[in-house]
N, C-alpha and C positions, 0 to 999 in steps of 0.2 A: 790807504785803508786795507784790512788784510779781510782777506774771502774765509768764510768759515769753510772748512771738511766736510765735507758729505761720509759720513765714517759708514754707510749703509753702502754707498758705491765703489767706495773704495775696501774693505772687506770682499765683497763683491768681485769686482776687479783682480785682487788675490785669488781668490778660488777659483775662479775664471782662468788665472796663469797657472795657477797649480796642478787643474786639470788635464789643461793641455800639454802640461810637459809632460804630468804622468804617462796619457798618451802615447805623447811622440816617444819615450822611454821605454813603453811598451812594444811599440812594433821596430822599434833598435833592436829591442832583444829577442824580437821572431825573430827579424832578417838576420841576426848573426850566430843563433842557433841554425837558421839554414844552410845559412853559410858554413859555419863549420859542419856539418854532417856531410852538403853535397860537394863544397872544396874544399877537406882537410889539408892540403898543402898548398892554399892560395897563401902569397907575399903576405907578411901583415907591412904595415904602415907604423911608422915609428915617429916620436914627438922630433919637431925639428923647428927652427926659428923662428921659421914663417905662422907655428903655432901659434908660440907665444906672443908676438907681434900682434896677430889678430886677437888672441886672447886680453891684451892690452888695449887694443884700439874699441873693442866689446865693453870693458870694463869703464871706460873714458863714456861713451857715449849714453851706458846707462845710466851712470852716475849725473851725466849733466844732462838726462831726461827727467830728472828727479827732482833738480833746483828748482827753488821760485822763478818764476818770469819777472 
């Protein structure tokens, strides 16, 4: 037997995530306005395997947070 949607919490829920990325995106981009101004010549960090890797293993588990049970 399939569960109806709660489409009020799940909406909910969304806004809820969207929030909080906005957020955490917003004090990314203080800290790295600080960054740049007080270390203009700190290393940067460059995309390397280990990114991707995790970026694949991120995309696996939210996807199969998503399935039916």
């Amino acid at each position: 037997m399939l569960d109806k949607t709660d489409w009020t919490l799940e909406i909910a829920s969304w806004i809820l995530v969207i929030l909080s990325t906005l957020i955490v995106a917003f004090v990314q981009h203080k800290i790295n306005k600080v960054n740049e101004t007080a270390y203009p010549d700190a290393p940067k960090n460059t995309w390397k395997v280990s990114n991707t890797v995790w970026l694949i293993i991120f995309i696996v588990l939210y996807v199969l947070a998503y399935l039916p049970a």
